[in-house]
N, CA, C and O atoms as a GROMACS GRO file, in nm:
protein
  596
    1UNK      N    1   0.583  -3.081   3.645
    1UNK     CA    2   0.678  -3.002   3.570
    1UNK      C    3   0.688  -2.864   3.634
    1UNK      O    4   0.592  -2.794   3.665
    2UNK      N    5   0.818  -2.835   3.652
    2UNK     CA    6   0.811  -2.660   3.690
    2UNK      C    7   0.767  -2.602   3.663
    2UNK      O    8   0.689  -2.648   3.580
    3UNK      N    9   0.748  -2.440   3.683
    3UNK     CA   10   0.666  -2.367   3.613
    3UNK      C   11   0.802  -2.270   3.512
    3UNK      O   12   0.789  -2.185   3.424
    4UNK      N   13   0.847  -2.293   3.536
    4UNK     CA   14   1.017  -2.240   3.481
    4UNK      C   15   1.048  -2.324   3.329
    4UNK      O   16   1.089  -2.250   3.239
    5UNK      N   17   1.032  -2.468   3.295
    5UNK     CA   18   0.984  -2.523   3.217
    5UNK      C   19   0.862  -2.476   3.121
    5UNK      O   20   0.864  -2.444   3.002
    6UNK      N   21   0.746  -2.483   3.224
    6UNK     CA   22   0.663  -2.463   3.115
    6UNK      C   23   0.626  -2.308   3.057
    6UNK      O   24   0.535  -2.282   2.978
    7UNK      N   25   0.723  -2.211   3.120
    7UNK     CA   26   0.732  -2.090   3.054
    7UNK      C   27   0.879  -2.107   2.948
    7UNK      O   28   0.872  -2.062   2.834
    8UNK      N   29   0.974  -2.157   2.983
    8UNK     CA   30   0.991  -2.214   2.856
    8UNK      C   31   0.924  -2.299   2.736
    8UNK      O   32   0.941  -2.274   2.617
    9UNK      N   33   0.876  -2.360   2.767
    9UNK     CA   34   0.745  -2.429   2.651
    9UNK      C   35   0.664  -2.308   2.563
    9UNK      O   36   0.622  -2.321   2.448
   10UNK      N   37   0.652  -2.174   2.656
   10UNK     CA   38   0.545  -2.141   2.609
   10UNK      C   39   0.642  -2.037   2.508
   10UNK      O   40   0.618  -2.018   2.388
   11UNK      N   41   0.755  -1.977   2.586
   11UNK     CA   42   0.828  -1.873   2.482
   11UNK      C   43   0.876  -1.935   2.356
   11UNK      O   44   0.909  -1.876   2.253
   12UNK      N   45   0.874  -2.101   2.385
   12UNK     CA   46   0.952  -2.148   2.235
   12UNK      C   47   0.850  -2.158   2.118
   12UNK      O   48   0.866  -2.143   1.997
   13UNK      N   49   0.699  -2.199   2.220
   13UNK     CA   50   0.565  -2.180   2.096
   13UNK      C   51   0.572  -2.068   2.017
   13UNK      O   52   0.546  -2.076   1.897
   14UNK      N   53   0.608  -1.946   2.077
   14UNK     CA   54   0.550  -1.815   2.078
   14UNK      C   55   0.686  -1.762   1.982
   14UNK      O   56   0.681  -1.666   1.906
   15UNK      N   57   0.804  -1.848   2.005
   15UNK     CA   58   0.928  -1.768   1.905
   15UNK      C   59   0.888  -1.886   1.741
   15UNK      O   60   0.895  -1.841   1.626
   16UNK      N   61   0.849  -2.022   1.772
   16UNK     CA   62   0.796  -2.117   1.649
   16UNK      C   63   0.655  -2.029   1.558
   16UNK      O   64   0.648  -2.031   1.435
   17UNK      N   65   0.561  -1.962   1.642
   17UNK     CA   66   0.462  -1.911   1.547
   17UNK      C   67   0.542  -1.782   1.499
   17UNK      O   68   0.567  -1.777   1.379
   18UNK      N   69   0.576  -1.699   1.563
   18UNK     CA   70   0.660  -1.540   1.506
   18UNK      C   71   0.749  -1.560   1.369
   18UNK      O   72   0.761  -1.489   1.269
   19UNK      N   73   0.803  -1.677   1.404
   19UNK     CA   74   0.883  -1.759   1.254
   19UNK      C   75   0.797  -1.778   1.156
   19UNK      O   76   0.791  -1.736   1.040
   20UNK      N   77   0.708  -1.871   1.243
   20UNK     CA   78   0.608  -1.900   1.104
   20UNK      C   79   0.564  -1.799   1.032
   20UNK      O   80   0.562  -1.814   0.910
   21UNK      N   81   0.515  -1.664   1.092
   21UNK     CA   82   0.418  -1.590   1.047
   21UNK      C   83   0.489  -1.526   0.947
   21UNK      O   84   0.449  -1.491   0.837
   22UNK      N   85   0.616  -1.512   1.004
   22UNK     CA   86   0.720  -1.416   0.928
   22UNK      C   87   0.766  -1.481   0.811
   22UNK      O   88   0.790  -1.407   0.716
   23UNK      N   89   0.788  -1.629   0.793
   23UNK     CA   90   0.792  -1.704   0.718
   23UNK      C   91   0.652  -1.692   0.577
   23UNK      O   92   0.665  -1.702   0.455
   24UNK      N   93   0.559  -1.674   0.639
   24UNK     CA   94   0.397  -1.665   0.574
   24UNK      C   95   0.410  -1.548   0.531
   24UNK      O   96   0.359  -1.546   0.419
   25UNK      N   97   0.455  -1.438   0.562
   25UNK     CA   98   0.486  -1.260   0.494
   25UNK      C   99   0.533  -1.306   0.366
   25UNK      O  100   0.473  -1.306   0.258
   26UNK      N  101   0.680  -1.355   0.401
   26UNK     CA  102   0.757  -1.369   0.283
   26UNK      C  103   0.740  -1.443   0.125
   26UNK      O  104   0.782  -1.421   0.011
   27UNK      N  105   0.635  -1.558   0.206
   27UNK     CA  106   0.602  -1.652   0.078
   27UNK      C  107   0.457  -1.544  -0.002
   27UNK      O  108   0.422  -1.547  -0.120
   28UNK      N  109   0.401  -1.455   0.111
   28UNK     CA  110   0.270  -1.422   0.036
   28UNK      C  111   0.311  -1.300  -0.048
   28UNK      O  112   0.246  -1.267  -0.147
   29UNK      N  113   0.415  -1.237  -0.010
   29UNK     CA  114   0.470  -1.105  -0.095
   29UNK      C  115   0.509  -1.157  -0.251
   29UNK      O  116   0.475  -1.108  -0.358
   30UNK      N  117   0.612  -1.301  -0.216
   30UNK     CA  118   0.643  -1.349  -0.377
   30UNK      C  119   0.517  -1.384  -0.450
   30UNK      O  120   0.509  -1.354  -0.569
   31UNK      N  121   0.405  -1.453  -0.382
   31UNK     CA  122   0.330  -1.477  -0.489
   31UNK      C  123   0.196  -1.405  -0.515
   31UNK      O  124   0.093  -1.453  -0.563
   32UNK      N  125   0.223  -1.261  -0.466
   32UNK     CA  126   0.196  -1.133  -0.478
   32UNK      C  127   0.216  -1.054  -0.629
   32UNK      O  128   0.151  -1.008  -0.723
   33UNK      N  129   0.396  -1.076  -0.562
   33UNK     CA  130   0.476  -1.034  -0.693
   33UNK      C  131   0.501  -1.120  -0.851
   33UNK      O  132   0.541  -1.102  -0.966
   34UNK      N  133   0.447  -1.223  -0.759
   34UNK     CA  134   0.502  -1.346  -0.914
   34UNK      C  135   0.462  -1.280  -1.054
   34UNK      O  136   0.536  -1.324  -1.142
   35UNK      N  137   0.363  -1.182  -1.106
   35UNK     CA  138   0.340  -1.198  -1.211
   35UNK      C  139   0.366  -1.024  -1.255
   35UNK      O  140   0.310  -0.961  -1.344
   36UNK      N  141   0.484  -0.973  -1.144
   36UNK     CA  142   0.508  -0.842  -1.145
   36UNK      C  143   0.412  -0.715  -1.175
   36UNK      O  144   0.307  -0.715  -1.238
   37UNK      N  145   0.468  -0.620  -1.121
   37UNK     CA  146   0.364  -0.494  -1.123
   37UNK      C  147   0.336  -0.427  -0.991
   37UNK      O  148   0.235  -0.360  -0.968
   38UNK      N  149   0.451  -0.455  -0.893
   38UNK     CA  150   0.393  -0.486  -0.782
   38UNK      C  151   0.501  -0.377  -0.663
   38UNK      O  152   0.618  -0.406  -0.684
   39UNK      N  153   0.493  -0.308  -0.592
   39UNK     CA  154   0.600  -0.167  -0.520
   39UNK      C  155   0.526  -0.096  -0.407
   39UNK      O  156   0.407  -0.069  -0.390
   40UNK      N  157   0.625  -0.076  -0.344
   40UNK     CA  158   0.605  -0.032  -0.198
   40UNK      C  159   0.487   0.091  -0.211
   40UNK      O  160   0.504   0.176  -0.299
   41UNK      N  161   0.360   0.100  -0.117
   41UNK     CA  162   0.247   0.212  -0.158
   41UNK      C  163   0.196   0.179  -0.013
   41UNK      O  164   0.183   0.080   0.059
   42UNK      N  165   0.176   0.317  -0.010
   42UNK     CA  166   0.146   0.371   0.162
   42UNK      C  167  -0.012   0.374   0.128
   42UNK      O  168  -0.049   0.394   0.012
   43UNK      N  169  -0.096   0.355   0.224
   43UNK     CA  170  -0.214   0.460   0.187
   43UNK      C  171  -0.275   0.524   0.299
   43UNK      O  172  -0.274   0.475   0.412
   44UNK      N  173  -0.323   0.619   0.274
   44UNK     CA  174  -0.371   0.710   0.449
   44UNK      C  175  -0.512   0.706   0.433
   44UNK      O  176  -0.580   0.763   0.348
   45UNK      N  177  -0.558   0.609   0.552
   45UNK     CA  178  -0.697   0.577   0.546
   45UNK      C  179  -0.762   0.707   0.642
   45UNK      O  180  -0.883   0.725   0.654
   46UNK      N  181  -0.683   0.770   0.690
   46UNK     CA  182  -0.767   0.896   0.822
   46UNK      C  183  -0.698   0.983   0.788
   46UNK      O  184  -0.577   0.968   0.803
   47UNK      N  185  -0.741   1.087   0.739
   47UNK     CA  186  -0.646   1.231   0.770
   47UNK      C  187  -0.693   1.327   0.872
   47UNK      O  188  -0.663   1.445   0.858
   48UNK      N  189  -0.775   1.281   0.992
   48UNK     CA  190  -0.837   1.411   1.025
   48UNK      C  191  -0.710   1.439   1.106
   48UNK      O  192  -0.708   1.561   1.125
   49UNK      N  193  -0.621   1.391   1.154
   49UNK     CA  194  -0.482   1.428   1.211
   49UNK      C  195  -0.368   1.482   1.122
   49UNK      O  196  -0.336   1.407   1.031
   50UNK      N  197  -0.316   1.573   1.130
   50UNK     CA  198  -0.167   1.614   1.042
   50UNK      C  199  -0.069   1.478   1.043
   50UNK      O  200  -0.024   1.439   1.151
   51UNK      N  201  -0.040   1.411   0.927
   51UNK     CA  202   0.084   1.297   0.903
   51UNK      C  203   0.007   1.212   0.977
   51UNK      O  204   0.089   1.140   1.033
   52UNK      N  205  -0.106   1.177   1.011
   52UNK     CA  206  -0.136   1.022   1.086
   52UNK      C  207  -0.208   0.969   0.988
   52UNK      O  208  -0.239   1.028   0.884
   53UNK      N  209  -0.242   0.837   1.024
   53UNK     CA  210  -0.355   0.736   0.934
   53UNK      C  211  -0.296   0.664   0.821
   53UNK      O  212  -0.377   0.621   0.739
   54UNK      N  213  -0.176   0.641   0.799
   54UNK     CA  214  -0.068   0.629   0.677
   54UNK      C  215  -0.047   0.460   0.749
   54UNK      O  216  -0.007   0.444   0.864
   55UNK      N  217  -0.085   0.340   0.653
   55UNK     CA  218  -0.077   0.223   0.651
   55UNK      C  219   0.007   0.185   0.532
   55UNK      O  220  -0.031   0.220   0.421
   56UNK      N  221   0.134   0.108   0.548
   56UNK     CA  222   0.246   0.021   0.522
   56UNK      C  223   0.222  -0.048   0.436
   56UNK      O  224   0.239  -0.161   0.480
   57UNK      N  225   0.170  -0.059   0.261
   57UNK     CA  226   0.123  -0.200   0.236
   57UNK      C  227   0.211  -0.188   0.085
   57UNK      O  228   0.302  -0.108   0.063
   58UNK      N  229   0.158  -0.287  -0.007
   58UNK     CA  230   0.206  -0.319  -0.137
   58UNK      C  231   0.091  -0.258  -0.268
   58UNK      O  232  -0.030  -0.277  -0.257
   59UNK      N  233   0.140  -0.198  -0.365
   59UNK     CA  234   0.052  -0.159  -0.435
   59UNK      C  235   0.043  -0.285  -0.567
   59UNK      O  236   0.159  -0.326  -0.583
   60UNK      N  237  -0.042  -0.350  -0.653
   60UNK     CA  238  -0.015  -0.416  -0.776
   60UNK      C  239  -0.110  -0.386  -0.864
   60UNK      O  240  -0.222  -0.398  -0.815
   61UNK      N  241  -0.110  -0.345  -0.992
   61UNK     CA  242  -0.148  -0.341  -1.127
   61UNK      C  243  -0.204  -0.437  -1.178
   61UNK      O  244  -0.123  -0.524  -1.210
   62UNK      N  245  -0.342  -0.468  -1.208
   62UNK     CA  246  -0.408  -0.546  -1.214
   62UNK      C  247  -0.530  -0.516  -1.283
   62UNK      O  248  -0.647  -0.501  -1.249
   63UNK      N  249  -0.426  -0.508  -1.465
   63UNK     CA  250  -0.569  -0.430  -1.560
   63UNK      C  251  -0.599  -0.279  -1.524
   63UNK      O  252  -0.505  -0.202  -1.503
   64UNK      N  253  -0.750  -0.229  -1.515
   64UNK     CA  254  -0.813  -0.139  -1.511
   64UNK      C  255  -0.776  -0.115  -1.383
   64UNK      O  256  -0.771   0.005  -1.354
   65UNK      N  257  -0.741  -0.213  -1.273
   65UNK     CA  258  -0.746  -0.125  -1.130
   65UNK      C  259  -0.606  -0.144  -1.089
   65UNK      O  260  -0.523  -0.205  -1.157
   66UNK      N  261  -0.572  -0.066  -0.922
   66UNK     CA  262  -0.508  -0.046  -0.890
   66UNK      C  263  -0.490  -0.109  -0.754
   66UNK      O  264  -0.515  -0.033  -0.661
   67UNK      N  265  -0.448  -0.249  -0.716
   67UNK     CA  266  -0.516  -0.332  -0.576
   67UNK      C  267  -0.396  -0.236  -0.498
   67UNK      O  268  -0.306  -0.167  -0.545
   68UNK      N  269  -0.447  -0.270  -0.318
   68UNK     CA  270  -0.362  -0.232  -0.247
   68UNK      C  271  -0.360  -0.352  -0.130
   68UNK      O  272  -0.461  -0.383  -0.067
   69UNK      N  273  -0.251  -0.405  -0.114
   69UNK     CA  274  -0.254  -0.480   0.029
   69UNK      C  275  -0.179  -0.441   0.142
   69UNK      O  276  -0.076  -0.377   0.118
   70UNK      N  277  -0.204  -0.462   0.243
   70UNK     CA  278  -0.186  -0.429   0.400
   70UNK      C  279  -0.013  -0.531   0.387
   70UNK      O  280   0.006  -0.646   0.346
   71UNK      N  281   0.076  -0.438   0.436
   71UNK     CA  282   0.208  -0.530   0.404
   71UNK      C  283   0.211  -0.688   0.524
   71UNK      O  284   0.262  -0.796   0.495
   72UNK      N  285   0.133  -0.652   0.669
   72UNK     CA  286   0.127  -0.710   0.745
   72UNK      C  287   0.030  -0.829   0.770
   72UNK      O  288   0.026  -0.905   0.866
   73UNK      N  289  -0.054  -0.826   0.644
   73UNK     CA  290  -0.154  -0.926   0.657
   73UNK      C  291  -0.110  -1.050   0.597
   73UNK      O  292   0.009  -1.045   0.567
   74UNK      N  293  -0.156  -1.143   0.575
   74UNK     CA  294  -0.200  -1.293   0.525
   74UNK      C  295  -0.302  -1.297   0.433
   74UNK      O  296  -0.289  -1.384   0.347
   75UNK      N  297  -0.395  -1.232   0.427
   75UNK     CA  298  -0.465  -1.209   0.337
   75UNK      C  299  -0.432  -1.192   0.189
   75UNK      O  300  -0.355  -1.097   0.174
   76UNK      N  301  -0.470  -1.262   0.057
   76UNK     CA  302  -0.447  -1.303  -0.082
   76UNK      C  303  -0.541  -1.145  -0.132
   76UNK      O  304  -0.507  -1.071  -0.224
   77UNK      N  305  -0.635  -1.131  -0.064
   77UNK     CA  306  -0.745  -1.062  -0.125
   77UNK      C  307  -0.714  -0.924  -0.086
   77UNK      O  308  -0.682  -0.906   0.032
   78UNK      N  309  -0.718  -0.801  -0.184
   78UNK     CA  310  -0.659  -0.604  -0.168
   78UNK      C  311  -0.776  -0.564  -0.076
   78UNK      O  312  -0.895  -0.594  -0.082
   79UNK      N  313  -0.710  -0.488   0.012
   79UNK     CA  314  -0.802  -0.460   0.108
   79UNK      C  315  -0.825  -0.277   0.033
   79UNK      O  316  -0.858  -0.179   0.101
   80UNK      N  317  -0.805  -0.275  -0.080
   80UNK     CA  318  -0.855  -0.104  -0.121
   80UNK      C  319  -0.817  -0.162  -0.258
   80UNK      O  320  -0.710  -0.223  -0.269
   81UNK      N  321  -0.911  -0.142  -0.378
   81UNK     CA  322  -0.868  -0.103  -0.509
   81UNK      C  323  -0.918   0.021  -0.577
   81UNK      O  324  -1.031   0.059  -0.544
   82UNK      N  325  -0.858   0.082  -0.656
   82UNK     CA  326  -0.920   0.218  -0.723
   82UNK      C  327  -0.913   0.211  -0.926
   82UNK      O  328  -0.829   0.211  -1.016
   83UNK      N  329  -1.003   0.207  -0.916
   83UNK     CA  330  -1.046   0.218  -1.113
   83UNK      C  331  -0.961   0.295  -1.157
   83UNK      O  332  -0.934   0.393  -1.086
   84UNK      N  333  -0.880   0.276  -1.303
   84UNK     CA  334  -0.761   0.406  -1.354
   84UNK      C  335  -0.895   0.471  -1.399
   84UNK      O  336  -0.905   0.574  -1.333
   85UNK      N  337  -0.989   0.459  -1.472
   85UNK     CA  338  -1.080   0.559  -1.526
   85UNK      C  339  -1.158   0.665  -1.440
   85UNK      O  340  -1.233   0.758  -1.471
   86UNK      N  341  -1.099   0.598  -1.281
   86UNK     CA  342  -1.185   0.705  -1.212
   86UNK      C  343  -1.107   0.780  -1.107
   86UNK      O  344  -1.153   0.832  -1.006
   87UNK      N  345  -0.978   0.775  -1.148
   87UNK     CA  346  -0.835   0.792  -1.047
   87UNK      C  347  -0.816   0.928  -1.155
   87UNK      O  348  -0.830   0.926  -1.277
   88UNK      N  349  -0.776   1.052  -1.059
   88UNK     CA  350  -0.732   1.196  -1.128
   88UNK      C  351  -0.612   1.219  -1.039
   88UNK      O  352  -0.628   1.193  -0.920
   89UNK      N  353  -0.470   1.276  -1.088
   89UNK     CA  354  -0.391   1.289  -1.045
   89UNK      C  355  -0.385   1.467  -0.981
   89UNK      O  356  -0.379   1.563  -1.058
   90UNK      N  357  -0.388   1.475  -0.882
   90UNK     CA  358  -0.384   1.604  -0.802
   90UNK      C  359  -0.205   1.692  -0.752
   90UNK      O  360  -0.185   1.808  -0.715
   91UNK      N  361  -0.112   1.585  -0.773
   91UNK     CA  362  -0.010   1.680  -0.713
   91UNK      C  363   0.082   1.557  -0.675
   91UNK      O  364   0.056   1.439  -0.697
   92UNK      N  365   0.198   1.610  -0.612
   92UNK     CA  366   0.256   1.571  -0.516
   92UNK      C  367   0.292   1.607  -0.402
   92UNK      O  368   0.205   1.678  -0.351
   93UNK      N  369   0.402   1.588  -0.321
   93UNK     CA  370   0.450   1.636  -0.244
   93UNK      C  371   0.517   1.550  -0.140
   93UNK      O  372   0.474   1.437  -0.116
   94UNK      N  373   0.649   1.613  -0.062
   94UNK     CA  374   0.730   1.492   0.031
   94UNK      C  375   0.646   1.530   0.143
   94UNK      O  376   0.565   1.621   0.162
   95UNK      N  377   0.698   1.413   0.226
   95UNK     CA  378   0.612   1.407   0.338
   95UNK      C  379   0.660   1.505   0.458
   95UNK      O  380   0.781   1.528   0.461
   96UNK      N  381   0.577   1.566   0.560
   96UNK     CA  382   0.603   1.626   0.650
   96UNK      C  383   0.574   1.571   0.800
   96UNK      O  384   0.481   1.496   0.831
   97UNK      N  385   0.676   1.626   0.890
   97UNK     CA  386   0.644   1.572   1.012
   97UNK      C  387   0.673   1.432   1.058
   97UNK      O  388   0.784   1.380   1.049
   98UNK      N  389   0.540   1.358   1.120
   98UNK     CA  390   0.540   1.279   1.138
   98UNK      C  391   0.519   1.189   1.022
   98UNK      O  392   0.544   1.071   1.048
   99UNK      N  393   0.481   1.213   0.904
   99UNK     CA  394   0.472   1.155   0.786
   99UNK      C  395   0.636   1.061   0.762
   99UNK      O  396   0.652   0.942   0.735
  100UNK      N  397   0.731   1.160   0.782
  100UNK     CA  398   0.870   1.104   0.731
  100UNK      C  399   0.886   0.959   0.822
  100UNK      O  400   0.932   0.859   0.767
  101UNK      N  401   0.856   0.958   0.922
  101UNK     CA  402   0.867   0.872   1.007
  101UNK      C  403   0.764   0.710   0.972
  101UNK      O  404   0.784   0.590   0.987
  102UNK      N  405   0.676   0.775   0.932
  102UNK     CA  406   0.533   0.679   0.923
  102UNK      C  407   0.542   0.606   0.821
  102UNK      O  408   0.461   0.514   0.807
  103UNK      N  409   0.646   0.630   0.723
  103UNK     CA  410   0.603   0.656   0.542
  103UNK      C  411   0.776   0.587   0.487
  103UNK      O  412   0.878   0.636   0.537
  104UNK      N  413   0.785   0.491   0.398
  104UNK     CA  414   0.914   0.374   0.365
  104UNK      C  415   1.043   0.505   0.332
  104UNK      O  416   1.005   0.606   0.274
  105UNK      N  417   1.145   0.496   0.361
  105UNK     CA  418   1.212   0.633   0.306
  105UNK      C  419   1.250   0.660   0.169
  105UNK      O  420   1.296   0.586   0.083
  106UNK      N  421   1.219   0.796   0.168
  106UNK     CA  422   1.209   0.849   0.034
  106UNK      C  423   1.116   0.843  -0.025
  106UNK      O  424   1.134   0.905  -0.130
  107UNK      N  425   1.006   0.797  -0.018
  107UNK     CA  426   0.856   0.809  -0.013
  107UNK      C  427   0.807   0.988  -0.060
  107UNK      O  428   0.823   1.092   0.004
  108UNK      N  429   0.753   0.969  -0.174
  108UNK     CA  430   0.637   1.092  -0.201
  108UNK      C  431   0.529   1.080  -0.204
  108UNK      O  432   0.472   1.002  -0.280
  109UNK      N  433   0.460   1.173  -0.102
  109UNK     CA  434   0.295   1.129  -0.125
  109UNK      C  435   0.197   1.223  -0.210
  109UNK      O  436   0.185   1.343  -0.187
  110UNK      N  437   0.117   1.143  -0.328
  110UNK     CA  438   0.064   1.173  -0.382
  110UNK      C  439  -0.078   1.187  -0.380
  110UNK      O  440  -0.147   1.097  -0.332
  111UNK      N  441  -0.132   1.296  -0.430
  111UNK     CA  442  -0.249   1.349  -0.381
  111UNK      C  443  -0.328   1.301  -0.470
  111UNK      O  444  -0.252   1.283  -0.565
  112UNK      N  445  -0.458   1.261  -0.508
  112UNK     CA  446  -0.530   1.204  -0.629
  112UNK      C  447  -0.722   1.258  -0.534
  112UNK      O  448  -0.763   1.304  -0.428
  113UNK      N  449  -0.765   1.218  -0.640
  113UNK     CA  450  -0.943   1.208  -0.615
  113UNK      C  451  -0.989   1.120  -0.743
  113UNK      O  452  -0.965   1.095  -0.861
  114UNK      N  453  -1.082   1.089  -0.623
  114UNK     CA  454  -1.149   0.962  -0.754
  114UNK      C  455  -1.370   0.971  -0.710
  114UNK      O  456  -1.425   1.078  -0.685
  115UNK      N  457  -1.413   0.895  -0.712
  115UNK     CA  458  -1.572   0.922  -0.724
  115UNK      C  459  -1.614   0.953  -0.572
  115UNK      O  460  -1.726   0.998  -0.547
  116UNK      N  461  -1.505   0.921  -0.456
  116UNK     CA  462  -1.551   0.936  -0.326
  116UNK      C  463  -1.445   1.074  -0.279
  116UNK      O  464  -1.451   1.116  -0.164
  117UNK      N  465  -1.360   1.130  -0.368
  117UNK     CA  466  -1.308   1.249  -0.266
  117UNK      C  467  -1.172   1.241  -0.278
  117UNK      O  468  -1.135   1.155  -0.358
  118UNK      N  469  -1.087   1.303  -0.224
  118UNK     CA  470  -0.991   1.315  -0.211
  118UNK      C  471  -0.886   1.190  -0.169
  118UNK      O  472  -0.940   1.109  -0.093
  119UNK      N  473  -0.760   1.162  -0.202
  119UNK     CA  474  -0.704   1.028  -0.164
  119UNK      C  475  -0.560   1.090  -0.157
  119UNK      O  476  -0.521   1.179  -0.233
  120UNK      N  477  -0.484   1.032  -0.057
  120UNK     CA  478  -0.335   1.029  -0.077
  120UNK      C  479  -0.287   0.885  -0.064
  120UNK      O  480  -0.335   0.798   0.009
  121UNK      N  481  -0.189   0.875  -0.143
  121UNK     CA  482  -0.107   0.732  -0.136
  121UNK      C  483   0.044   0.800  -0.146
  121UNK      O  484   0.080   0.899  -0.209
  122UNK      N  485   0.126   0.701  -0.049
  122UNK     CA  486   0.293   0.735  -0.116
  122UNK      C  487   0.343   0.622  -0.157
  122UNK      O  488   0.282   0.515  -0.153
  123UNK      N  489   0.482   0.642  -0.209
  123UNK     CA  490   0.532   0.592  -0.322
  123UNK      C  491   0.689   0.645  -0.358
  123UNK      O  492   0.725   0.762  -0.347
  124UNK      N  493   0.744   0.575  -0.387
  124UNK     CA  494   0.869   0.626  -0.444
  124UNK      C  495   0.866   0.686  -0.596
  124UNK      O  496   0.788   0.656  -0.686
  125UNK      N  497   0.976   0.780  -0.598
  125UNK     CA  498   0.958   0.801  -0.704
  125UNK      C  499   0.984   0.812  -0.890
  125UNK      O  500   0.976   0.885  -0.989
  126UNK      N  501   1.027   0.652  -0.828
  126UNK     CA  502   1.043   0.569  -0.984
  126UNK      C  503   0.900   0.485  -0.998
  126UNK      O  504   0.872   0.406  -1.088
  127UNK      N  505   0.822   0.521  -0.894
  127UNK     CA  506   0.695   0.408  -0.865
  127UNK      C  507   0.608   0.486  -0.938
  127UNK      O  508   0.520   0.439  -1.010
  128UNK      N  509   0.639   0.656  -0.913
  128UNK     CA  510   0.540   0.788  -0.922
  128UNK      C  511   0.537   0.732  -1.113
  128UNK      O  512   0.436   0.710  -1.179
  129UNK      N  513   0.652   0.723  -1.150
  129UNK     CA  514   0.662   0.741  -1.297
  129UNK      C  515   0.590   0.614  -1.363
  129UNK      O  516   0.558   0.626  -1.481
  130UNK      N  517   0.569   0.519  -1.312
  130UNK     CA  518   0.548   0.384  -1.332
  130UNK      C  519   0.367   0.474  -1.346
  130UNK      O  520   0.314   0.514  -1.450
  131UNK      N  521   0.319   0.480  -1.219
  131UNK     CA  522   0.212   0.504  -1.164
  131UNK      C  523   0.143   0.616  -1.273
  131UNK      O  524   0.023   0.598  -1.297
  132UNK      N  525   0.207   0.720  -1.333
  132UNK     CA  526   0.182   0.801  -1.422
  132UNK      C  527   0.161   0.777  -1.574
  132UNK      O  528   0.074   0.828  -1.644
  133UNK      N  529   0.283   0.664  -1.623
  133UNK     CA  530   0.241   0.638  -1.698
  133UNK      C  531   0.125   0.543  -1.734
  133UNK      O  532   0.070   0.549  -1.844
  134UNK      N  533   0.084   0.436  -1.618
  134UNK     CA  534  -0.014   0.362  -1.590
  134UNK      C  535  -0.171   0.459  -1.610
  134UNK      O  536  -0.263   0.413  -1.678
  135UNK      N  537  -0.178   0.542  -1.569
  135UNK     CA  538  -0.257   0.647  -1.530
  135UNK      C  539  -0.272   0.692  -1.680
  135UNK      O  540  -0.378   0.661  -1.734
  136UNK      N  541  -0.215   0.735  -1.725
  136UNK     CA  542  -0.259   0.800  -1.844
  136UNK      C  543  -0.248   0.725  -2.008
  136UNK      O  544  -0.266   0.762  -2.125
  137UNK      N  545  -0.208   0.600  -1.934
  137UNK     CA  546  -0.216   0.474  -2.051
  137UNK      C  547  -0.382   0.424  -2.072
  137UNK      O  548  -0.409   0.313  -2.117
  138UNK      N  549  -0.480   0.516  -2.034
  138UNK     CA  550  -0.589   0.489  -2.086
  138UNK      C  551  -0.644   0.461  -2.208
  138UNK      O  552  -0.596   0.510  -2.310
  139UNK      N  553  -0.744   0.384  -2.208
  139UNK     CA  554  -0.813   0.325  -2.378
  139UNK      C  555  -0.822   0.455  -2.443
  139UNK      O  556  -0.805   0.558  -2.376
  140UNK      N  557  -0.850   0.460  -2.578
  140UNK     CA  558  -0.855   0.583  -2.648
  140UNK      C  559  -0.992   0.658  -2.661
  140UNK      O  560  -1.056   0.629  -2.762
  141UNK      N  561  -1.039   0.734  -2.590
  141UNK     CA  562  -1.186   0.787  -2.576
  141UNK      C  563  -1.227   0.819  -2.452
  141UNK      O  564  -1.343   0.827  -2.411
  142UNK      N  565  -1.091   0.841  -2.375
  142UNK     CA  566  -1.118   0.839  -2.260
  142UNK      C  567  -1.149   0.963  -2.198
  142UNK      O  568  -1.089   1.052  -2.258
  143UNK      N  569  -1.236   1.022  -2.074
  143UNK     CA  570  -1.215   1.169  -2.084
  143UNK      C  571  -1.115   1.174  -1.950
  143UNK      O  572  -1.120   1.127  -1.837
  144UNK      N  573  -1.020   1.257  -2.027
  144UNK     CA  574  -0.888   1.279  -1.920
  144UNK      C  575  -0.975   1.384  -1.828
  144UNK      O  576  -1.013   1.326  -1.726
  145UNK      N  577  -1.002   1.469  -1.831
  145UNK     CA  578  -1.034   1.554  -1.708
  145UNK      C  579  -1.194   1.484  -1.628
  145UNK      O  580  -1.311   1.512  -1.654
  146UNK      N  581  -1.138   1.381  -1.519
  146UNK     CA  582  -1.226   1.374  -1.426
  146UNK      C  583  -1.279   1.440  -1.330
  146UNK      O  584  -1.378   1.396  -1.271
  147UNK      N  585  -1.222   1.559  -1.298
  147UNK     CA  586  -1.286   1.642  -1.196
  147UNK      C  587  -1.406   1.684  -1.261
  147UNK      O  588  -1.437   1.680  -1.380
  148UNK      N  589  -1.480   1.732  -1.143
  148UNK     CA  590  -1.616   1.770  -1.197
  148UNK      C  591  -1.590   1.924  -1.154
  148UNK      O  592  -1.534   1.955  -1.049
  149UNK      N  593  -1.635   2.010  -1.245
  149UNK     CA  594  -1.619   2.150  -1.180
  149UNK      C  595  -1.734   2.230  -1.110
  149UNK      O  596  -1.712   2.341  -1.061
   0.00000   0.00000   0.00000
């Protein structure tokens, strides 16, 4: 067989898995979403750079916590969740720089701390309101001021 052939063989494997995979995004987002609660949420795993470290994923509501998945994975299982009882809301703010670029558009990123430090996630901001009222829909006895002073 040529070798002209079997580099065709190999680009048609290679355009059949890219389908598939892309195919595998789509089915894992719906049954992500199937039981709703579920919106576009950035999260910035590194800040020691200005606007870098900002990862693409899905946020869902799930009880007491807050899962986060990687938009690009296959993975069923949140690769970050955060407790509402231990989530404090710090601010907002739009993104700067390279952020606008990094970050879904129209995206606000929100500043929070929880038992390890400081956190930003973005979000749109019909998500912010969702996210707020989630946040402060706590059981009754709860102590709203988590910061420690």
């Amino acid at each position: 067989m040529p070798v002209w052939q079997w580099l065709l063989d190999v680009a048609g494997l290679l355009l059949v898995l890219l389908l598939g995979y892309g195919v595998a995004l789509i089915v894992r987002r719906r049954l992500l979403s199937r039981h709703g609660g579920t919106f576009e949420l950035s999260y910035r795993v590194r800040s020691a750079r200005a606007g870098r470290g900002w990862l693409l994923g899905l946020g869902r509501y799930s009880g007491e916590t807050l899962e986060w998945f990687r938009i690009f994975s296959l993975s069923f299982r949140p690769k970050a969740t955060w407790l509402r009882s231990e989530l404090s809301f710090d601010g907002r703010r739009s993104p700067e720089g390279a952020e606008e670029i990094a970050l879904y558009p129209d995206h606000l990123v929100i500043e929070l701390s929880d038992r390890d430090g400081a956190l930003e996630l973005a979000m749109s901001a019909a998500s912010l309101t969702g996210f707020q009222a989630w946040l402060e829909a706590r059981p009754p006895g709860t102590d709203w001021d988590q910061r420690q002073h």
